[in-house]
PyMOL Python script that loads the backbone (N, CA, C, O; Angstrom):
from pymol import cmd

cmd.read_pdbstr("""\
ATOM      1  N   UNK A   1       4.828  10.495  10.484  1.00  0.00           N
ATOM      2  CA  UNK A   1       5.423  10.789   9.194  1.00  0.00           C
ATOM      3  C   UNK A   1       4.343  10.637   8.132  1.00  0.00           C
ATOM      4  O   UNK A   1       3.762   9.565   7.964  1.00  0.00           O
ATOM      5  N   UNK A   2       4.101  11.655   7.467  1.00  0.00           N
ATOM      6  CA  UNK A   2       3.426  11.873   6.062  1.00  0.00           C
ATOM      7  C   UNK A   2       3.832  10.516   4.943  1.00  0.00           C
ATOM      8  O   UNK A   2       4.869   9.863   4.834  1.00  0.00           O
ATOM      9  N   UNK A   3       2.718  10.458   4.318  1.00  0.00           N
ATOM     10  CA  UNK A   3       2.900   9.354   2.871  1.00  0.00           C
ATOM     11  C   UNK A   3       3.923   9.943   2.252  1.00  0.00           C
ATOM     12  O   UNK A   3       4.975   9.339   2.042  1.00  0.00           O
ATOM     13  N   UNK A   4       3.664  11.527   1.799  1.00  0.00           N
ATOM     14  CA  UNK A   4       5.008  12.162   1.101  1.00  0.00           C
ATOM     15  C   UNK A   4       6.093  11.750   1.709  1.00  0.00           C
ATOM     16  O   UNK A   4       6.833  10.972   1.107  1.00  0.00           O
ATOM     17  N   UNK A   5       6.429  12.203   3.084  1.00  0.00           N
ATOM     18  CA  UNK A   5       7.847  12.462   3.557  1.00  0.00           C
ATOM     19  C   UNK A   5       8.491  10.963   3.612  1.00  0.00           C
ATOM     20  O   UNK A   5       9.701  10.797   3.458  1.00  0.00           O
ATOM     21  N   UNK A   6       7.437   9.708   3.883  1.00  0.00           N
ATOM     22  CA  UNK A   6       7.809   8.437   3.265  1.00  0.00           C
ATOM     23  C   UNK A   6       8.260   7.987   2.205  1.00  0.00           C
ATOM     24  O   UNK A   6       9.334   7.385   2.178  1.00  0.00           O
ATOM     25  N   UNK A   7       7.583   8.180   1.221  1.00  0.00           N
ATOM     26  CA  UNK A   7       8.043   8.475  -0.281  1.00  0.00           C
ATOM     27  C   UNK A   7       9.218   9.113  -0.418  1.00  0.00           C
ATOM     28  O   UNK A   7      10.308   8.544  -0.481  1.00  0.00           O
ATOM     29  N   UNK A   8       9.066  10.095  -0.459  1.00  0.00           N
ATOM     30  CA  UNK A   8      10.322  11.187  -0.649  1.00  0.00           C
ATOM     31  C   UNK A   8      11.638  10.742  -0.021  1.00  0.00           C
ATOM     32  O   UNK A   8      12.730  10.934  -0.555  1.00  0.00           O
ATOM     33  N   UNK A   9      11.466  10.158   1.103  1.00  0.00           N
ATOM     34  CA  UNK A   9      12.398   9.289   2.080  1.00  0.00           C
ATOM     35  C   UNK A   9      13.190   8.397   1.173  1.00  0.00           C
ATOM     36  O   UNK A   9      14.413   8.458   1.049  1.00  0.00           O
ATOM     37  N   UNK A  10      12.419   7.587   0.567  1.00  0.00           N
ATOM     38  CA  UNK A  10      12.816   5.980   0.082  1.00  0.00           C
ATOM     39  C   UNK A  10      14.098   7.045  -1.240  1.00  0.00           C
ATOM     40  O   UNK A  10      13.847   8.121  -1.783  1.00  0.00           O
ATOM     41  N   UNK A  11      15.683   5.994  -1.394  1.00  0.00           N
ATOM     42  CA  UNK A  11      16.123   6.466  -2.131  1.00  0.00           C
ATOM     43  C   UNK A  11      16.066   6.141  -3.896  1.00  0.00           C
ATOM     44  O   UNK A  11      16.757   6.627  -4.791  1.00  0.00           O
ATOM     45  N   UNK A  12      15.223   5.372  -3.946  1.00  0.00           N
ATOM     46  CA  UNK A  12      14.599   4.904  -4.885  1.00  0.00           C
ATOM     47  C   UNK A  12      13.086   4.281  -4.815  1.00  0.00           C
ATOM     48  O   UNK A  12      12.902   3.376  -4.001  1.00  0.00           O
ATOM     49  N   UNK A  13      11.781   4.809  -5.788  1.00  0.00           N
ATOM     50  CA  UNK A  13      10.840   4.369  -5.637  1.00  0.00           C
ATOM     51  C   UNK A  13      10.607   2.849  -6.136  1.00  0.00           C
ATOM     52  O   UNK A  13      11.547   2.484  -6.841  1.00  0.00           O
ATOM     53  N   UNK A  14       9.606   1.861  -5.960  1.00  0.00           N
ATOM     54  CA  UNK A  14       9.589   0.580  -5.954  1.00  0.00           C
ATOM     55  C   UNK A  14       9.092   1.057  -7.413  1.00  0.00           C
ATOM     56  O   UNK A  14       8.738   2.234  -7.491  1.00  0.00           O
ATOM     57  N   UNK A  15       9.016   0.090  -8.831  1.00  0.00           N
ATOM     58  CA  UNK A  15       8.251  -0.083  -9.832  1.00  0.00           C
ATOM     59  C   UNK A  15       6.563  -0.401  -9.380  1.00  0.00           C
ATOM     60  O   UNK A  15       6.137  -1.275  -8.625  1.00  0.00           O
ATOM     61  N   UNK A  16       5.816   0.646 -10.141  1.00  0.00           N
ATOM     62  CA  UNK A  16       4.230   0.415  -9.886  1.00  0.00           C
ATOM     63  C   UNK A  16       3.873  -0.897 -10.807  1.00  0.00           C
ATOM     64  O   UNK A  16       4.240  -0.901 -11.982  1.00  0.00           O
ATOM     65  N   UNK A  17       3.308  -1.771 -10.377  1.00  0.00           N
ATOM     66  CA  UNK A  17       3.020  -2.849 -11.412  1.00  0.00           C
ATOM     67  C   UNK A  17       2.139  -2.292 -12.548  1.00  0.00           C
ATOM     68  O   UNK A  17       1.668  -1.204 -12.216  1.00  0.00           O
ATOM     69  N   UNK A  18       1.681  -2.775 -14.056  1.00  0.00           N
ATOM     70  CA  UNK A  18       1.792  -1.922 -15.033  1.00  0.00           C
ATOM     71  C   UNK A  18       0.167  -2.316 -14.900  1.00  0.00           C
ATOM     72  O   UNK A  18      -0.588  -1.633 -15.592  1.00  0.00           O
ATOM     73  N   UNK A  19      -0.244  -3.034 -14.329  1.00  0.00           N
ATOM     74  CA  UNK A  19      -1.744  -3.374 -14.435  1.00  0.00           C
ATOM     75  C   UNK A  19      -3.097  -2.486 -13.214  1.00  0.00           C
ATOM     76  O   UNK A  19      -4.323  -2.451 -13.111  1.00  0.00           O
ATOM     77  N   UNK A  20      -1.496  -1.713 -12.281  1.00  0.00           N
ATOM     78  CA  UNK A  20      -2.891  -0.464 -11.323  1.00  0.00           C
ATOM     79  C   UNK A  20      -2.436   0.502 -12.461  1.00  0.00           C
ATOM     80  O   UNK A  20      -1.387   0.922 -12.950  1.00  0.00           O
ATOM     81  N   UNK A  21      -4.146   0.663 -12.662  1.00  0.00           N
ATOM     82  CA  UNK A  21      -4.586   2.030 -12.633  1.00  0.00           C
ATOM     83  C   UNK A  21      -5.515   3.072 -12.437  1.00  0.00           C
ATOM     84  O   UNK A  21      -5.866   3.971 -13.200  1.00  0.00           O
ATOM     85  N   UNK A  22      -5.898   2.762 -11.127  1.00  0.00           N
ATOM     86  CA  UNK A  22      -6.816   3.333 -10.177  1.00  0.00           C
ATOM     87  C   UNK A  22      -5.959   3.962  -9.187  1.00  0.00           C
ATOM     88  O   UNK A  22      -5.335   3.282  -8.373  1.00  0.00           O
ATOM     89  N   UNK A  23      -5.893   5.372  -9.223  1.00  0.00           N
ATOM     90  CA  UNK A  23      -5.038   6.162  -8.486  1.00  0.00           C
ATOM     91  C   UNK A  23      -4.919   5.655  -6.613  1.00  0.00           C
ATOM     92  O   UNK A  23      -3.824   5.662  -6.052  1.00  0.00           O
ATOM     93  N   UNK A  24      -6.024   5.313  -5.983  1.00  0.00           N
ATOM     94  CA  UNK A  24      -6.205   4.828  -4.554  1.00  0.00           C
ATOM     95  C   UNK A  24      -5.091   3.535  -4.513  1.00  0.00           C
ATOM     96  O   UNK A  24      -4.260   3.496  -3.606  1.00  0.00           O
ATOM     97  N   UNK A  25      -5.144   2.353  -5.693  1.00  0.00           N
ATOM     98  CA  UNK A  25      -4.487   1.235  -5.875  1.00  0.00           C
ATOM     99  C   UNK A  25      -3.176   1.649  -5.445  1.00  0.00           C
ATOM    100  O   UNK A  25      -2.662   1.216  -4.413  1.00  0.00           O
ATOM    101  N   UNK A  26      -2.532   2.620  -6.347  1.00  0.00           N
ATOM    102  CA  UNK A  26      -1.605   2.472  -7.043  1.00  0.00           C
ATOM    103  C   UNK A  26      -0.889   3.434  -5.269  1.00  0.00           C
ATOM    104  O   UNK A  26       0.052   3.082  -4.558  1.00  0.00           O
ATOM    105  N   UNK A  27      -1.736   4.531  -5.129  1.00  0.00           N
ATOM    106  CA  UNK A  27      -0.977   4.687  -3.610  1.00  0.00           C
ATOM    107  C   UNK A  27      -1.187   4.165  -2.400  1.00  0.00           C
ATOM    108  O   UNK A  27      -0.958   4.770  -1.352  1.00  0.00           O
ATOM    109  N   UNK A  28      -1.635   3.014  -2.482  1.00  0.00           N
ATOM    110  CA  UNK A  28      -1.845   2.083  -1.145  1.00  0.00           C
ATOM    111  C   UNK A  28      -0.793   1.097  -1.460  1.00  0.00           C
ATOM    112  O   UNK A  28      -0.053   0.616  -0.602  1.00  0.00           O
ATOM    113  N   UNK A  29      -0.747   0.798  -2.771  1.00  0.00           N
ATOM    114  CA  UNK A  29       0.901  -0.096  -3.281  1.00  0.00           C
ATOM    115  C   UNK A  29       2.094   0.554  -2.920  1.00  0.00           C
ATOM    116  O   UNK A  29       3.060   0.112  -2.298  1.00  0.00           O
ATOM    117  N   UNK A  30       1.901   1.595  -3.368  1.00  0.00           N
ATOM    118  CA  UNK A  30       3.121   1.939  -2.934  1.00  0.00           C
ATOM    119  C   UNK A  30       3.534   2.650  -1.453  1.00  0.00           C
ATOM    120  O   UNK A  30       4.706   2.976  -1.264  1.00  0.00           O
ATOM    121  N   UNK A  31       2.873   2.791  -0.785  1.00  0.00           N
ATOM    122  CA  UNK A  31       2.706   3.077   0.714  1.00  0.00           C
ATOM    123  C   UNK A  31       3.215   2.124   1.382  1.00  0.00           C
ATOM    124  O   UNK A  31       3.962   2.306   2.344  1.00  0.00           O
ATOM    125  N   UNK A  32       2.726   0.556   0.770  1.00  0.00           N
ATOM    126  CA  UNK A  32       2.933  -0.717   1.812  1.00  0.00           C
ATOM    127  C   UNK A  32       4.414  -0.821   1.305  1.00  0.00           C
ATOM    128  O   UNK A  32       5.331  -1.017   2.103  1.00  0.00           O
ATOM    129  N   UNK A  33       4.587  -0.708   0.176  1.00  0.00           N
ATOM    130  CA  UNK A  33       5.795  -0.851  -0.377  1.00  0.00           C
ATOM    131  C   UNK A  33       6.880  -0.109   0.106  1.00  0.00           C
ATOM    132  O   UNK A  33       8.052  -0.482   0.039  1.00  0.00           O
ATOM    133  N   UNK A  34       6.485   0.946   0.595  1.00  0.00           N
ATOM    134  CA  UNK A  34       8.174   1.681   0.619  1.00  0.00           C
ATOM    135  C   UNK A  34       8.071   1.762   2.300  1.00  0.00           C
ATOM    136  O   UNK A  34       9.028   2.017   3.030  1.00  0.00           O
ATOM    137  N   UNK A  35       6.738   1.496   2.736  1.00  0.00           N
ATOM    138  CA  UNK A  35       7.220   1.213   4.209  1.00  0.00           C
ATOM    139  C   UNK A  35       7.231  -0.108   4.872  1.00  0.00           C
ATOM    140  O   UNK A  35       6.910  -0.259   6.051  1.00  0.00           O
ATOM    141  N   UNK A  36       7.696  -1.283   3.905  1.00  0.00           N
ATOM    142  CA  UNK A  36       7.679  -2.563   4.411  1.00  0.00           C
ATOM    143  C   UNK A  36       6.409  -3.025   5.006  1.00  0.00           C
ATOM    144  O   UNK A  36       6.359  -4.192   5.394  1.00  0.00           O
ATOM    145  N   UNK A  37       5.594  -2.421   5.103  1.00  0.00           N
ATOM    146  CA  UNK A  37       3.939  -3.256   5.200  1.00  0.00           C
ATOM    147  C   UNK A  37       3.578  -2.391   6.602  1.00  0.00           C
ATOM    148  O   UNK A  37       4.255  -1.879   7.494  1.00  0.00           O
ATOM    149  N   UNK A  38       2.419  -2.486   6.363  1.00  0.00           N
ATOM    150  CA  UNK A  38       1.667  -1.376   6.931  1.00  0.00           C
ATOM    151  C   UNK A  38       0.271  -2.136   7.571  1.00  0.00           C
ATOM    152  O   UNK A  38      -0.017  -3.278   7.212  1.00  0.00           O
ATOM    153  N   UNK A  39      -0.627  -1.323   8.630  1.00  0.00           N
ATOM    154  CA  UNK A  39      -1.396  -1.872   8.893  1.00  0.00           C
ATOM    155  C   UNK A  39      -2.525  -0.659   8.328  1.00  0.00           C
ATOM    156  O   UNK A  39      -2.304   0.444   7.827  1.00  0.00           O
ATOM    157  N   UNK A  40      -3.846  -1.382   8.643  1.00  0.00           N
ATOM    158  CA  UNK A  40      -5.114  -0.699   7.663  1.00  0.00           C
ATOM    159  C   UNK A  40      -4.938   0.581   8.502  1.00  0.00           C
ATOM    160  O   UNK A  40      -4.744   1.526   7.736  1.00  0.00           O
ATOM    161  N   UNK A  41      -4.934   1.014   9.985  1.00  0.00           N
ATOM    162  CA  UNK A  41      -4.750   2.289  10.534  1.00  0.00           C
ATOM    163  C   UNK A  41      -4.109   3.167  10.134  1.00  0.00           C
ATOM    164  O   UNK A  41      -4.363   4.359   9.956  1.00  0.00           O
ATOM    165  N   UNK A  42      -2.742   2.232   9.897  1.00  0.00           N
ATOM    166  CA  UNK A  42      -1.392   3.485   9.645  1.00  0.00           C
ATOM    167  C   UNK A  42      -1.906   3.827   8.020  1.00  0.00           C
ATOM    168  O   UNK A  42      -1.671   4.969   7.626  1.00  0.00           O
ATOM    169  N   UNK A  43      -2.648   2.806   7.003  1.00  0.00           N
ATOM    170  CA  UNK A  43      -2.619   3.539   5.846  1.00  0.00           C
ATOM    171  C   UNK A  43      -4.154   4.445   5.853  1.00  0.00           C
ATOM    172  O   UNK A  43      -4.582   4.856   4.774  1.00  0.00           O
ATOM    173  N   UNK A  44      -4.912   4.705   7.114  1.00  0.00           N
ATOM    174  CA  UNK A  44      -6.345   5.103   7.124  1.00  0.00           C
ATOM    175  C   UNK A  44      -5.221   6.670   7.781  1.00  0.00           C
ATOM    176  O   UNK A  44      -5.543   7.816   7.466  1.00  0.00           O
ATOM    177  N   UNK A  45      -4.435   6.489   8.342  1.00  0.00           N
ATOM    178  CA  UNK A  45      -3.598   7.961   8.999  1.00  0.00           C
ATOM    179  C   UNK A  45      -2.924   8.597   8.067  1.00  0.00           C
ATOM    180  O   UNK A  45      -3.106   9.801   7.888  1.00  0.00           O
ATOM    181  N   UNK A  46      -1.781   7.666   7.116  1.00  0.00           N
ATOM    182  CA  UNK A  46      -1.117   8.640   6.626  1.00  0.00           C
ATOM    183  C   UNK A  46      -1.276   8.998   5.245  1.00  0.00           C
ATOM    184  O   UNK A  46      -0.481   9.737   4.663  1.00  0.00           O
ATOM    185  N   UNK A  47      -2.775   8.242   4.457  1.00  0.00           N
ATOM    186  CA  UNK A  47      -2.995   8.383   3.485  1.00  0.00           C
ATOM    187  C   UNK A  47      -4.762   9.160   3.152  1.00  0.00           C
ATOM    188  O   UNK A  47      -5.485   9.506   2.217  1.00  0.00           O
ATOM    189  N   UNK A  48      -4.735   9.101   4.543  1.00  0.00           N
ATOM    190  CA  UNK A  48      -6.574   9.882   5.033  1.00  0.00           C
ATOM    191  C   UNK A  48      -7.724   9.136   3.689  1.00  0.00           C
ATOM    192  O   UNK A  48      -8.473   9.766   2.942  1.00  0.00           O
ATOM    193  N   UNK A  49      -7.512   7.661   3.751  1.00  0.00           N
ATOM    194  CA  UNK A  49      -8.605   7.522   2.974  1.00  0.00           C
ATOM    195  C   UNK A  49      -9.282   6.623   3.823  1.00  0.00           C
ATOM    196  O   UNK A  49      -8.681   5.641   4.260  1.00  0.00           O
ATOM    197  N   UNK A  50     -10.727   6.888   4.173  1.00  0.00           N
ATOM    198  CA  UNK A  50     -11.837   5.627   5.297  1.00  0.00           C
ATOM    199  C   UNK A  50     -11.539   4.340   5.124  1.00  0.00           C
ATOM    200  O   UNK A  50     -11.156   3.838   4.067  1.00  0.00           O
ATOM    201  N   UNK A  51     -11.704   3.804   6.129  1.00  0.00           N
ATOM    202  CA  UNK A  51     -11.588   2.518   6.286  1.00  0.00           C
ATOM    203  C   UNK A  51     -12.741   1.609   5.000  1.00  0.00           C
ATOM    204  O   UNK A  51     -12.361   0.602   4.403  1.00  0.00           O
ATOM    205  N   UNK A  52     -13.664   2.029   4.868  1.00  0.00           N
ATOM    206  CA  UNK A  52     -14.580   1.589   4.137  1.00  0.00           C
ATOM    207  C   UNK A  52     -13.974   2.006   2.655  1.00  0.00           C
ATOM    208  O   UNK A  52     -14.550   1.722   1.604  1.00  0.00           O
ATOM    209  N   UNK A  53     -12.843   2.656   2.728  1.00  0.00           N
ATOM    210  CA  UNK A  53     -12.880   2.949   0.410  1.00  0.00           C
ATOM    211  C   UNK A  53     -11.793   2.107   1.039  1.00  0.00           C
ATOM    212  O   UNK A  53     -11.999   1.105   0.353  1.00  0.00           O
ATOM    213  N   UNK A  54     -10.938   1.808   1.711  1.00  0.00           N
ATOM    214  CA  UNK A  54      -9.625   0.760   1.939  1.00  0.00           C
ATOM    215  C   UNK A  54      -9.480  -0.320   1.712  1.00  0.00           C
ATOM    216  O   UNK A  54      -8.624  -0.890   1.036  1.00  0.00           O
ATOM    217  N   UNK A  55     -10.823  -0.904   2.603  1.00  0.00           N
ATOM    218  CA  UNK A  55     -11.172  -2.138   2.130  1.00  0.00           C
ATOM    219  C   UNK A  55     -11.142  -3.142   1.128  1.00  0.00           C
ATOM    220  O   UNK A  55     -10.562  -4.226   1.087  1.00  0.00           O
ATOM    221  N   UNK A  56     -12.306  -2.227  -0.121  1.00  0.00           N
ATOM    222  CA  UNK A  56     -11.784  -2.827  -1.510  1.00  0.00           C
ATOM    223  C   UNK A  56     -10.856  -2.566  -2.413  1.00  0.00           C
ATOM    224  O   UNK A  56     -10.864  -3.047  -3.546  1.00  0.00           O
ATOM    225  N   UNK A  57      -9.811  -1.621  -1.875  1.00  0.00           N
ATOM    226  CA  UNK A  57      -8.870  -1.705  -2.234  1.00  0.00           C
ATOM    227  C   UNK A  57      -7.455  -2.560  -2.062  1.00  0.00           C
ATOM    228  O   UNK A  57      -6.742  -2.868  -3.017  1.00  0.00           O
ATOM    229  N   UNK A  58      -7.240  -2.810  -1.000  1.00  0.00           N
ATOM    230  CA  UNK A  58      -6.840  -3.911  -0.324  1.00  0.00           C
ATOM    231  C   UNK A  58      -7.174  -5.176  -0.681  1.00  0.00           C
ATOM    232  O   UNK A  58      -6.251  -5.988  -0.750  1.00  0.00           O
ATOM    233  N   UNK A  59      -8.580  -5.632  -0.991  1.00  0.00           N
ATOM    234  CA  UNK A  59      -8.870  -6.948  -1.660  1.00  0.00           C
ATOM    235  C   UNK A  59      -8.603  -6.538  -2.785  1.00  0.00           C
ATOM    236  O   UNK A  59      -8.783  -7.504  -3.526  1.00  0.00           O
ATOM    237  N   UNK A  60      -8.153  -5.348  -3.603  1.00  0.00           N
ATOM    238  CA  UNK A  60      -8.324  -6.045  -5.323  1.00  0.00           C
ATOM    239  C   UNK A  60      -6.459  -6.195  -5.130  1.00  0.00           C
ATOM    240  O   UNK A  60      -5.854  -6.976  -5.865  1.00  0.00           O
ATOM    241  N   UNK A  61      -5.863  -5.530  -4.292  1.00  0.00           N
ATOM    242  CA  UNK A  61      -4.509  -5.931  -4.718  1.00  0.00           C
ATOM    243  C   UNK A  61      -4.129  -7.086  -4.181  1.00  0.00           C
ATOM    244  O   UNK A  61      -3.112  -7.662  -4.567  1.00  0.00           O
ATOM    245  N   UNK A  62      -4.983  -7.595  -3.140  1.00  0.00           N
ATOM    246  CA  UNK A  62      -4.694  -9.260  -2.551  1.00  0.00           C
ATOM    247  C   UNK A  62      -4.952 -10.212  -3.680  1.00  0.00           C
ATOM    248  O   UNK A  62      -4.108 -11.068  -3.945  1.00  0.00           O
ATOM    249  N   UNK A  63      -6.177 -10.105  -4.427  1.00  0.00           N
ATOM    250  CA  UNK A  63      -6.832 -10.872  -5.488  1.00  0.00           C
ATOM    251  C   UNK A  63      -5.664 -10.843  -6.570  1.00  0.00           C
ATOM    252  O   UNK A  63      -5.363 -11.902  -7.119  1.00  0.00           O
ATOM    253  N   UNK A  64      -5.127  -9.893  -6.832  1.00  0.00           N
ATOM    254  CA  UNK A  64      -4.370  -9.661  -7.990  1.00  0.00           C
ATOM    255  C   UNK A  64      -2.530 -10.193  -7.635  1.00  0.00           C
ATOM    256  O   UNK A  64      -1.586  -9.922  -8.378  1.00  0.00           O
ATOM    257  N   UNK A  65      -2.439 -10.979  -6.323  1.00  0.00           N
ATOM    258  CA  UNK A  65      -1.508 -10.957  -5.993  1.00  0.00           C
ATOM    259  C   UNK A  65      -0.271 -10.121  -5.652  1.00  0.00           C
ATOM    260  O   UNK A  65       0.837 -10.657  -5.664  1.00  0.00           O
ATOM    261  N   UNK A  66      -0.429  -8.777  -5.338  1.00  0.00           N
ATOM    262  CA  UNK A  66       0.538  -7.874  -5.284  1.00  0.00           C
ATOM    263  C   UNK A  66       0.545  -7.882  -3.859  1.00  0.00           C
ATOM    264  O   UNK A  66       1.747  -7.809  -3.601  1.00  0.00           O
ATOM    265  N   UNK A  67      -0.171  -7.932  -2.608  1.00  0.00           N
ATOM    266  CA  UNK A  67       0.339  -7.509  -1.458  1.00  0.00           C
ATOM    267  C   UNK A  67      -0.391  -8.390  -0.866  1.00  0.00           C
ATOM    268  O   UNK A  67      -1.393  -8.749  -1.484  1.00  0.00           O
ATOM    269  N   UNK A  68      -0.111  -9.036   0.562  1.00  0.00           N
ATOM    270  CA  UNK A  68      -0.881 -10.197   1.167  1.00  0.00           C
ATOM    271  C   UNK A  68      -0.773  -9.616   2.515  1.00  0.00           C
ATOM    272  O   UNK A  68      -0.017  -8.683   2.790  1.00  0.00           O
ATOM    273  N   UNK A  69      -1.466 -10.135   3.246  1.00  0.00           N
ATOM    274  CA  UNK A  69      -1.575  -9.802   4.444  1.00  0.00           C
ATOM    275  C   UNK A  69      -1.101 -10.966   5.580  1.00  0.00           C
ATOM    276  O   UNK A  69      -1.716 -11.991   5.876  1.00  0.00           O
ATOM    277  N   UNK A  70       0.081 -10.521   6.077  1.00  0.00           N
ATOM    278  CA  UNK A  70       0.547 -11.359   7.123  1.00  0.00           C
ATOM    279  C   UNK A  70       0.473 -10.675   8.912  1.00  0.00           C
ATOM    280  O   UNK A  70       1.147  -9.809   9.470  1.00  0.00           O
ATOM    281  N   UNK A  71      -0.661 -11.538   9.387  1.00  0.00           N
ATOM    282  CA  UNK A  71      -0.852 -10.816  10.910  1.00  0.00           C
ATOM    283  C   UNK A  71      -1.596  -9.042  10.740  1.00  0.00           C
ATOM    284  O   UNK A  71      -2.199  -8.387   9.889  1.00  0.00           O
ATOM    285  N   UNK A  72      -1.496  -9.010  11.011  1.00  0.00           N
ATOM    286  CA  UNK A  72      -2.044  -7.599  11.288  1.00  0.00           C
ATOM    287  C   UNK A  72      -1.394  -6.604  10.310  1.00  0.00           C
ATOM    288  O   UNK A  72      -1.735  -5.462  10.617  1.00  0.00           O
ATOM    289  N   UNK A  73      -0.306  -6.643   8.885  1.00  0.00           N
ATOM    290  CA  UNK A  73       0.335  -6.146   8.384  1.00  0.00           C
ATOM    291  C   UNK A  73      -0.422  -6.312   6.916  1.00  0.00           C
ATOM    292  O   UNK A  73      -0.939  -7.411   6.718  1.00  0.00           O
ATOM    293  N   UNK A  74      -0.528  -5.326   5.885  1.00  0.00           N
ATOM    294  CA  UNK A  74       0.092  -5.855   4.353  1.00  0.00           C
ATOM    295  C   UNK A  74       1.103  -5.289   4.141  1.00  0.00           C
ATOM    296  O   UNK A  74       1.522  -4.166   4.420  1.00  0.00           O
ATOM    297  N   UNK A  75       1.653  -6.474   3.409  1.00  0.00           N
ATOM    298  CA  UNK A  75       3.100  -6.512   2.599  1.00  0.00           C
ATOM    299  C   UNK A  75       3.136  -6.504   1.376  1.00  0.00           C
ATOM    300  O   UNK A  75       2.144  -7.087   0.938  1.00  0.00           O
ATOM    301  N   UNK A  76       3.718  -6.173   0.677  1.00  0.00           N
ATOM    302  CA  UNK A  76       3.860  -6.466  -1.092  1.00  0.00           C
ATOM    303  C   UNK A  76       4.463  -8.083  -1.260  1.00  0.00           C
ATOM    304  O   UNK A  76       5.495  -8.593  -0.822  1.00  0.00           O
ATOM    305  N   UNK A  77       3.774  -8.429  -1.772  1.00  0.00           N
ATOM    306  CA  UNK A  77       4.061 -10.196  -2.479  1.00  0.00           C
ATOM    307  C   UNK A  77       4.959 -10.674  -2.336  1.00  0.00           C
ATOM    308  O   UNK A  77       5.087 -11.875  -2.096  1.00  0.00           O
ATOM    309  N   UNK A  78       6.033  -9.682  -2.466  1.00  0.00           N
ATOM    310  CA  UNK A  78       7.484 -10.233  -2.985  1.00  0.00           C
ATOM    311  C   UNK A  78       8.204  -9.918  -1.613  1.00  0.00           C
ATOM    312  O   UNK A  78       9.342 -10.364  -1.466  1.00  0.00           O
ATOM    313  N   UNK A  79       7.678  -9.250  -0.695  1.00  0.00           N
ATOM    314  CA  UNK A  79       8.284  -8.949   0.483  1.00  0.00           C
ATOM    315  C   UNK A  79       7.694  -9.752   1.590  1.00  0.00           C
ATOM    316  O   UNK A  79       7.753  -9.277   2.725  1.00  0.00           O
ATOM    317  N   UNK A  80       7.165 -10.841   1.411  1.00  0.00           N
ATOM    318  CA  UNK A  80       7.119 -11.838   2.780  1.00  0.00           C
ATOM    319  C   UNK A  80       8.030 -12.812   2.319  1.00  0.00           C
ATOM    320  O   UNK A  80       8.314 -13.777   3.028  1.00  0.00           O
TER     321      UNK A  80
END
""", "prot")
cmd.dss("prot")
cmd.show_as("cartoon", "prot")
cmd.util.cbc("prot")
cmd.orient("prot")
């Protein structure tokens, strides 16, 4: 399943926090978000961005407290 058809799926989108605004941020937030947490593969598959631009993206939303990583998953903050 596509990031879109995920998205498009959810019957309501989650609120983007008001402080991404770096377009990669803001759809790796909401990716983990509307699919209950995700691993770095599934968001390197269904969002086709390298493992290497993922990376620091993933740490600035850990740093910033929005999504943490439990086991092999990130989750959004509020969802562990």
């Amino acid at each position: 399943m596509s990031a879109t058809q995920m998205i498009s799926r959810s019957t309501s989108a989650p609120d983007l926090p008001d402080d991404l605004t770096a377009a990669d941020s803001k759809l790796v937030y909401l990716f983990v978000a509307v699919s209950d947490g995700a691993t770095v593969d599934d968001l390197q598959t269904a969002l086709d961005i390298k493992k290497i631009s993922l990376f620091p993206v993933l740490d600035t939303l850990s740093k910033r407290g929005l999504i943490e990583r439990v086991e092999e998953q990130y989750v959004t903050a509020s969802a562990s």
